[in-house]
TIZA-614485 format. One record per atom (N, C-alpha, C, CB): residue number from 0; residue in one letter; atom name; x, y, z. Coordinates in nm, 4 decimals. Atoms other than C-alpha are relative to their C-alpha. Glycine has a CB too. Example, Ala and Ser with C-alpha at 12.3 -4.5 7.8 and 13.67 -1.06 7.14 Angstrom:
0|A|N|0.0890|-0.1190|0.0000
0|A|CA|1.2300|-0.4500|0.7800
0|A|C|0.0900|0.1200|0.0000
0|A|CB|-0.0992|0.0027|0.1246
1|S|N|-0.0820|-0.1190|-0.0060
1|S|CA|1.3670|-0.1060|0.7140
1|S|C|-0.0770|0.1090|0.0730
1|S|CB|0.0414|0.0462|-0.1415
//
This chain:
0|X|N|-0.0601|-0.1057|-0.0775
0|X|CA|1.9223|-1.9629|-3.2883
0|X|C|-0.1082|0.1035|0.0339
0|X|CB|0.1185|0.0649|-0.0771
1|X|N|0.1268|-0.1058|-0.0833
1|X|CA|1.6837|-1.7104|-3.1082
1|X|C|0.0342|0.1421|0.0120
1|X|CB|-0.0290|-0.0423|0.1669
2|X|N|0.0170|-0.1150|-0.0066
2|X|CA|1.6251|-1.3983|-3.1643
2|X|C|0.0042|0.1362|0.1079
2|X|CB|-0.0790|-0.0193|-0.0381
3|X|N|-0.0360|-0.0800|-0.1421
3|X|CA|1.7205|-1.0999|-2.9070
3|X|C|-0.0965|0.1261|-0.0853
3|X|CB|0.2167|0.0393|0.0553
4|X|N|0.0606|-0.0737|0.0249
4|X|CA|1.4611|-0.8307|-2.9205
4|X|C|0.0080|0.1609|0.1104
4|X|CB|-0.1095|-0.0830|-0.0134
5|X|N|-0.0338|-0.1260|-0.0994
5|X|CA|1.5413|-0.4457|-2.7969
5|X|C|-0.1175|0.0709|-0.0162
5|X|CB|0.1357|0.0980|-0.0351
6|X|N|0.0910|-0.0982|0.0221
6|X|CA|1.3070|-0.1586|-2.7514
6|X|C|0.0631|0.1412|0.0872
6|X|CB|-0.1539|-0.0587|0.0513
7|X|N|-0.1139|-0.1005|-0.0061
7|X|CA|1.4685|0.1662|-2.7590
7|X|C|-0.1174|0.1191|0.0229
7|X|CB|0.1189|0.0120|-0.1568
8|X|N|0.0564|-0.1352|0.0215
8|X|CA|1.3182|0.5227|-2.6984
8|X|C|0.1100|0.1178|-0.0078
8|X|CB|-0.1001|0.0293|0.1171
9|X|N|-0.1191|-0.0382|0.0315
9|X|CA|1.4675|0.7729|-2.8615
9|X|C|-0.0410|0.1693|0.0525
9|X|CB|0.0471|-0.0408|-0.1729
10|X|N|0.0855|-0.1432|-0.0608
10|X|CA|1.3984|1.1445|-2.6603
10|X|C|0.0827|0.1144|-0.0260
10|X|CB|-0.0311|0.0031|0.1746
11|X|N|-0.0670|-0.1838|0.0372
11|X|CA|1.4991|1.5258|-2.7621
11|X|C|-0.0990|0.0735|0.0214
11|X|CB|0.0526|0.0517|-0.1675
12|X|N|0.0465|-0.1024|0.0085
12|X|CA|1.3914|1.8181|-2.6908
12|X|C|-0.0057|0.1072|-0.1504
12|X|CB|0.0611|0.0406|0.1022
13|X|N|0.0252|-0.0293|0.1395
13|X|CA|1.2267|1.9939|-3.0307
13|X|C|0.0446|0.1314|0.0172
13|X|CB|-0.1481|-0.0208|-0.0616
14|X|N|-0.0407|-0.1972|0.0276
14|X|CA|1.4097|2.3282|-3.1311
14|X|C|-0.1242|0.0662|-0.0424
14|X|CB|0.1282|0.0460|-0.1512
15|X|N|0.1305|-0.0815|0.0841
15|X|CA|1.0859|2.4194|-3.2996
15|X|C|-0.0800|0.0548|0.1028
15|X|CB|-0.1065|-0.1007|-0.0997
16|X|N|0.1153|-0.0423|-0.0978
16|X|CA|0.8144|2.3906|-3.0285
16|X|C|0.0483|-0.0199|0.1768
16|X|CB|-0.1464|-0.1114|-0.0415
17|X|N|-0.0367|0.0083|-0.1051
17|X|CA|1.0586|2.3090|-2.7352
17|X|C|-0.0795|-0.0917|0.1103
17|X|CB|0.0130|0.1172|0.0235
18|X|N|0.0886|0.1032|-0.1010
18|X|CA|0.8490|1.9934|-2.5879
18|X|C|0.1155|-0.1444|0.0021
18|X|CB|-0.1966|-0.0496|-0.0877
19|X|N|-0.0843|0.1459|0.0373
19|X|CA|1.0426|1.6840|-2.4858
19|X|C|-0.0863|-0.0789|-0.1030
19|X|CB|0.0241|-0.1095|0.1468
20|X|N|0.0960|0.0711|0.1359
20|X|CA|0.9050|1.4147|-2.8314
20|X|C|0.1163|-0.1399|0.0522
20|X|CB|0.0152|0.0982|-0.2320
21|X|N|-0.0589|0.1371|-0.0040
21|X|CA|1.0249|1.0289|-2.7926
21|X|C|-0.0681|-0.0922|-0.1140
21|X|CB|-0.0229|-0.0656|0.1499
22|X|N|0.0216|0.0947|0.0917
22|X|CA|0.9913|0.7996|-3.0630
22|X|C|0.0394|-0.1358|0.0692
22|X|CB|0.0771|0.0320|-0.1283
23|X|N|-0.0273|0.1136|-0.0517
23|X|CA|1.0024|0.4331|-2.9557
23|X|C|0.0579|-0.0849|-0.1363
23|X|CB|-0.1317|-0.0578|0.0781
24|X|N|-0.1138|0.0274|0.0907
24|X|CA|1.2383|0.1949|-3.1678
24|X|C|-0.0129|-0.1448|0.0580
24|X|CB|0.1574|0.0944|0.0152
25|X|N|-0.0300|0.1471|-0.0664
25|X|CA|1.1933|-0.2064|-3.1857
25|X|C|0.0829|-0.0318|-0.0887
25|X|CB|-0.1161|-0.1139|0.0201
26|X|N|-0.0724|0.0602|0.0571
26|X|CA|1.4412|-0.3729|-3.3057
26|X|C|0.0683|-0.1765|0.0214
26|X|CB|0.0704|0.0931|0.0066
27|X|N|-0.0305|0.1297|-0.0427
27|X|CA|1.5899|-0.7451|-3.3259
27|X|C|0.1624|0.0064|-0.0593
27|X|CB|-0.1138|-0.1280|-0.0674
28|X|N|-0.1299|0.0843|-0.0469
28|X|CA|1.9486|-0.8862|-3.2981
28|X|C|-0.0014|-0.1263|-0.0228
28|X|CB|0.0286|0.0034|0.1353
29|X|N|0.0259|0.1013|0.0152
29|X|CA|1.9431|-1.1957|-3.4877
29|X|C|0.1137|-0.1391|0.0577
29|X|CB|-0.0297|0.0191|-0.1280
30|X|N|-0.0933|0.1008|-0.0442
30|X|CA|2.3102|-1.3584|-3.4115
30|X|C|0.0764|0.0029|0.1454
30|X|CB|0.0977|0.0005|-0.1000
31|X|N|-0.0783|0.0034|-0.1370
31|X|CA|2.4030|-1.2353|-3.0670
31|X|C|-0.0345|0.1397|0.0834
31|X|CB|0.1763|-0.0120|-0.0304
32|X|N|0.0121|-0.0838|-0.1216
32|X|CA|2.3270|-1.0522|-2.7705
32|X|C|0.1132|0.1313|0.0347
32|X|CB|0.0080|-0.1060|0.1148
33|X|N|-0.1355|-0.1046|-0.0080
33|X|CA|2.5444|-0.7391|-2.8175
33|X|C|-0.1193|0.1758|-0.0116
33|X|CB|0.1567|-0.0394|-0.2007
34|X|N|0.0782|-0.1393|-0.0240
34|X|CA|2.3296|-0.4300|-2.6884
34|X|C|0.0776|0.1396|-0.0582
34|X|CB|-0.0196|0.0194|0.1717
35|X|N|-0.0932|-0.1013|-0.0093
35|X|CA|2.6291|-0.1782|-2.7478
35|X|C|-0.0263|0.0330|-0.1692
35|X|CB|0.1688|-0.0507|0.0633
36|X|N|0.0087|0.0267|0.1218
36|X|CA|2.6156|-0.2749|-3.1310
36|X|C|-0.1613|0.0459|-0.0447
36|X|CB|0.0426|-0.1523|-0.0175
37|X|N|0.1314|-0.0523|0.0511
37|X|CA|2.2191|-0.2531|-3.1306
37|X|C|-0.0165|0.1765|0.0099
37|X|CB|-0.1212|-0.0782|0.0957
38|X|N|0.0538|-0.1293|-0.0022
38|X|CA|2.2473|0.0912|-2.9907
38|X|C|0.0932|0.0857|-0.1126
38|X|CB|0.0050|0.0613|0.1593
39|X|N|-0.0939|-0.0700|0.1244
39|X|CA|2.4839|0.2008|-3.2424
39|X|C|-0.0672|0.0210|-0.1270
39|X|CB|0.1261|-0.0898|-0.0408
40|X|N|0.1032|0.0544|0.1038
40|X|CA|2.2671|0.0790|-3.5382
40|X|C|-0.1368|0.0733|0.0015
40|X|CB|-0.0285|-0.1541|0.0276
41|X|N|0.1103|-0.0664|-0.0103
41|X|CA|1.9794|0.2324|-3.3834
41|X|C|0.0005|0.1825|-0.0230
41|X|CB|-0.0431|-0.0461|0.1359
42|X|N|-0.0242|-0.1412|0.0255
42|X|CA|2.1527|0.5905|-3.3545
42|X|C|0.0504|0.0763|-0.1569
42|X|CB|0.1041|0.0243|0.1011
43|X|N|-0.0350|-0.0115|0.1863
43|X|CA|2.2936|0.5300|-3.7370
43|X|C|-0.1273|0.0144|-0.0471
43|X|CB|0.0762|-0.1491|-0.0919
44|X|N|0.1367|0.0191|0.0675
44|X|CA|1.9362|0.4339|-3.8504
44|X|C|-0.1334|0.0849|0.0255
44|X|CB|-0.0360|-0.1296|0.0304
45|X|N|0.0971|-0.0726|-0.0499
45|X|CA|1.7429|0.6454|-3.6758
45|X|C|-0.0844|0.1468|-0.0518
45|X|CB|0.0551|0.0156|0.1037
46|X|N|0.0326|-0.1310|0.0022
46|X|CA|1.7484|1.0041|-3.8204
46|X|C|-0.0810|-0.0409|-0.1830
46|X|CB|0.1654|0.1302|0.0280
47|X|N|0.0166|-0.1087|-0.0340
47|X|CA|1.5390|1.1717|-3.9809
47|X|C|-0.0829|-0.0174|0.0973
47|X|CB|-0.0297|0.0781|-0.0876
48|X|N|0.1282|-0.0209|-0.1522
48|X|CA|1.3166|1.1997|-3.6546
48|X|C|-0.0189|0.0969|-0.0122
48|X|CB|0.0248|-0.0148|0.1631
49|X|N|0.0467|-0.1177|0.0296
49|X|CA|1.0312|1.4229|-3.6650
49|X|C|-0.0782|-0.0030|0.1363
49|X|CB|-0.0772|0.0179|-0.1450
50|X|N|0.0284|0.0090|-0.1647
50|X|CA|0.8953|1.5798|-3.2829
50|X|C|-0.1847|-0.0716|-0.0255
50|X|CB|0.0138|0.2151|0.1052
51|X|N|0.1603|0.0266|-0.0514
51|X|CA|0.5772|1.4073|-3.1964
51|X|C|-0.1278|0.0774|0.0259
51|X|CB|0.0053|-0.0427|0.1074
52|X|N|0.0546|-0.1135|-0.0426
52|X|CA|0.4239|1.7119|-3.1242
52|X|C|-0.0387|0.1151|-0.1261
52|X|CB|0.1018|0.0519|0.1034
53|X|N|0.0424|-0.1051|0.1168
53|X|CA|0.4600|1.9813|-3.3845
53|X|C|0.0281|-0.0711|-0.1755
53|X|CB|0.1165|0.1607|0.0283
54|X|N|-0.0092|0.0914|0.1174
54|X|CA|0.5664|1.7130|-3.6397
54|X|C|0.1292|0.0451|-0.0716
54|X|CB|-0.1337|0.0083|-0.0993
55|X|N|-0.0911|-0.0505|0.0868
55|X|CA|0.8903|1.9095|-3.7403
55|X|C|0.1121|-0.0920|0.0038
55|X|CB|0.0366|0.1372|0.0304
56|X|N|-0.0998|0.1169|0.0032
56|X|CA|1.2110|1.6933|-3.8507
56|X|C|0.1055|0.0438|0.1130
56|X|CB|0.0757|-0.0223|-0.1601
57|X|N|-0.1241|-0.0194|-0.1068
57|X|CA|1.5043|1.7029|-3.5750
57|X|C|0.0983|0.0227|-0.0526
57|X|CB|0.0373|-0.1004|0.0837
58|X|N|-0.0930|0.0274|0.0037
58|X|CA|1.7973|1.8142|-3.6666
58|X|C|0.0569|-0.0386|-0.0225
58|X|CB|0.0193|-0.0058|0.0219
59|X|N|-0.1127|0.0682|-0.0252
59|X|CA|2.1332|1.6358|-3.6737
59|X|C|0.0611|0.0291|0.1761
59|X|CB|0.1052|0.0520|-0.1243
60|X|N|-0.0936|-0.0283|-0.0310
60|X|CA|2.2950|1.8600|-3.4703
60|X|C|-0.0919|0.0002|0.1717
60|X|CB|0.0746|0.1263|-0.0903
61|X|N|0.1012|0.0454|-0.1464
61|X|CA|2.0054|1.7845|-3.1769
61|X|C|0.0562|-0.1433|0.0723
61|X|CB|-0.1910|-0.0388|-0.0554
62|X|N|-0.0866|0.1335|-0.0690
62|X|CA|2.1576|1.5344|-2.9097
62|X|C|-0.1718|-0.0818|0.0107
62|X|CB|0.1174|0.0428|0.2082
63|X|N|0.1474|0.0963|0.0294
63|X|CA|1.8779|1.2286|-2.9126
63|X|C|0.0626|-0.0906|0.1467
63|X|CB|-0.0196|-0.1211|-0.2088
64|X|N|-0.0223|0.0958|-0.0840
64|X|CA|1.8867|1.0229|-2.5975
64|X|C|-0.0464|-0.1156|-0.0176
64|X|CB|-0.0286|0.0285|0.0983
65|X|N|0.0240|0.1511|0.0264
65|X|CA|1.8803|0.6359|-2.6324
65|X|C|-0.0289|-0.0326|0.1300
65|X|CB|0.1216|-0.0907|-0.0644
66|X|N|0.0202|0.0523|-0.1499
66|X|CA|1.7083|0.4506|-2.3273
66|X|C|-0.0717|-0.1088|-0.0616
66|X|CB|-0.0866|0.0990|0.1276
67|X|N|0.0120|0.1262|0.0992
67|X|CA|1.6912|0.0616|-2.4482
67|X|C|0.0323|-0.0875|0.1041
67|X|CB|0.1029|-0.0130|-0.1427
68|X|N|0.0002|0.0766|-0.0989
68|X|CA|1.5818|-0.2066|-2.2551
68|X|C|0.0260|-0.1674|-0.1055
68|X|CB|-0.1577|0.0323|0.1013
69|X|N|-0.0067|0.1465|0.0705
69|X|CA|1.6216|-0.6102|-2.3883
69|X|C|-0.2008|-0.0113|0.0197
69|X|CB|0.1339|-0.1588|0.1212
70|X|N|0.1619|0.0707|0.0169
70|X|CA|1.2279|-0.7620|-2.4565
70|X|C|0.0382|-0.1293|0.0203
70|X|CB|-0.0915|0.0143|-0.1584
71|X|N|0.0166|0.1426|-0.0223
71|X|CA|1.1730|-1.0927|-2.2806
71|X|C|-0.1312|-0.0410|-0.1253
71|X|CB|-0.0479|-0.0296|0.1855
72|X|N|0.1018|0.0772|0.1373
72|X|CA|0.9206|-1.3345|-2.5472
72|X|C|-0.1175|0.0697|0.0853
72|X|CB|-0.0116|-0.2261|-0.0298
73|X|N|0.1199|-0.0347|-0.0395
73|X|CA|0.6668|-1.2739|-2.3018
73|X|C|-0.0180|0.1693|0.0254
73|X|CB|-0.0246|-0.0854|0.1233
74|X|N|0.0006|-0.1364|0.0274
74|X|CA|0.7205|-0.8446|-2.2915
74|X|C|-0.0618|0.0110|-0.1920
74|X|CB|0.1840|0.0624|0.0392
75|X|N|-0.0005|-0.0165|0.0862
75|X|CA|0.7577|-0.9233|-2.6764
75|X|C|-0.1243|-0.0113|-0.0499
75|X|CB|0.0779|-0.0471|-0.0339
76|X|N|0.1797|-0.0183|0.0300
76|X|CA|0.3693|-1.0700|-2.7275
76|X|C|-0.0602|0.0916|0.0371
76|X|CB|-0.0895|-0.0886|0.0525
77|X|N|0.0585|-0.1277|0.0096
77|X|CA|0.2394|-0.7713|-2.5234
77|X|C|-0.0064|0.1273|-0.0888
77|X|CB|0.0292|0.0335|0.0810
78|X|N|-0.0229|-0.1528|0.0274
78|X|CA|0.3535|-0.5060|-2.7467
78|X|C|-0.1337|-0.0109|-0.1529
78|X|CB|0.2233|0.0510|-0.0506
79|X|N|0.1099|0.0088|0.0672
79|X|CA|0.0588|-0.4287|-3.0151
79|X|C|0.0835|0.0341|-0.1158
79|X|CB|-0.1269|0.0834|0.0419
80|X|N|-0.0467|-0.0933|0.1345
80|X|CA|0.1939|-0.3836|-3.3810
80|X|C|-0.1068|0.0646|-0.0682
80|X|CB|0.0708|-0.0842|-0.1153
81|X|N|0.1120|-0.0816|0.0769
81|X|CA|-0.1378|-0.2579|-3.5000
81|X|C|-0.0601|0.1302|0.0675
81|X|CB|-0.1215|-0.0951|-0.0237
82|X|N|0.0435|-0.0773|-0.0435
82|X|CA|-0.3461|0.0155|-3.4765
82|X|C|0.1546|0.1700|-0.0188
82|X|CB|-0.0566|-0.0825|0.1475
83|X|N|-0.0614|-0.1329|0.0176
83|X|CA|-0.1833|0.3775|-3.4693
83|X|C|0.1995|-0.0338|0.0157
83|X|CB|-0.0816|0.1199|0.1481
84|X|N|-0.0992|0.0253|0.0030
84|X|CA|0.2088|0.2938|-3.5512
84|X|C|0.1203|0.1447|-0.0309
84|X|CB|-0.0157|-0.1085|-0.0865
85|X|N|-0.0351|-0.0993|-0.0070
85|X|CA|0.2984|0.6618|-3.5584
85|X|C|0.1317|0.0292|0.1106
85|X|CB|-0.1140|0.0577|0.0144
86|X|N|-0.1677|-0.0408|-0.1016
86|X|CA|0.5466|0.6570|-3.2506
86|X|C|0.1477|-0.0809|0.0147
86|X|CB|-0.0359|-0.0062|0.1639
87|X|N|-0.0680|0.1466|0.0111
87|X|CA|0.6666|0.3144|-3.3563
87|X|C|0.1072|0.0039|-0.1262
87|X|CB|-0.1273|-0.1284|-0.0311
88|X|N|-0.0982|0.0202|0.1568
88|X|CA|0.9791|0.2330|-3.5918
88|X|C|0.0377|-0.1667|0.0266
88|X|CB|0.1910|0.1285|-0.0126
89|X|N|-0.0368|0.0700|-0.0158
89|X|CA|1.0459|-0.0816|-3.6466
89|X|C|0.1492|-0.0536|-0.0985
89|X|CB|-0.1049|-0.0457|0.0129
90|X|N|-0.1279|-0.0056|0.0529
90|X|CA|1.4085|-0.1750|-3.7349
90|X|C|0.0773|-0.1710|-0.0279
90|X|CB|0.0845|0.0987|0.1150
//
């Protein structure tokens, strides 16, 4: 059975230093193609998020925008897991 691979960014504006901060978010879907479910999982799993910028934690009560595309195999080899994994979560 084949693996369904998402990649999510997750964007707020930081109460602290007031800069939009996005964290990016890979995740896999091992038994079925159900995006609605991944983004759910991703918004459960996600916190604490800290801004990219001034490094401070987010909130709860900060709205987080989800923007989550599917990864074809061949999107999926481009993406680098090494090197600086700071903006990266993997889920």
């Amino acid at each position: 059975m084949p693996d369904y691979w998402f990649k999510a960014d997750l964007k707020f504006i930081c109460p602290s230093c007031n800069k939009e901060s996005t964290e990016t978010v890979l995740t896999c879907a091992e038994k079925k193609h159900d995006p609605y479910a991944v983004a759910a999982a991703i918004k459960d799993r996600s916190r604490p998020i800290a801004c990219q910028h001034c490094k401070e934690i987010c909130p709860d009560v900060v709205k987080v925008h989800l923007l989550m595309n599917d990864l074809t195999p061949e999107e999926l080899s481009k993406i680098n897991f090494g090197g600086d994994l700071s903006s990266k979560r993997v889920m």
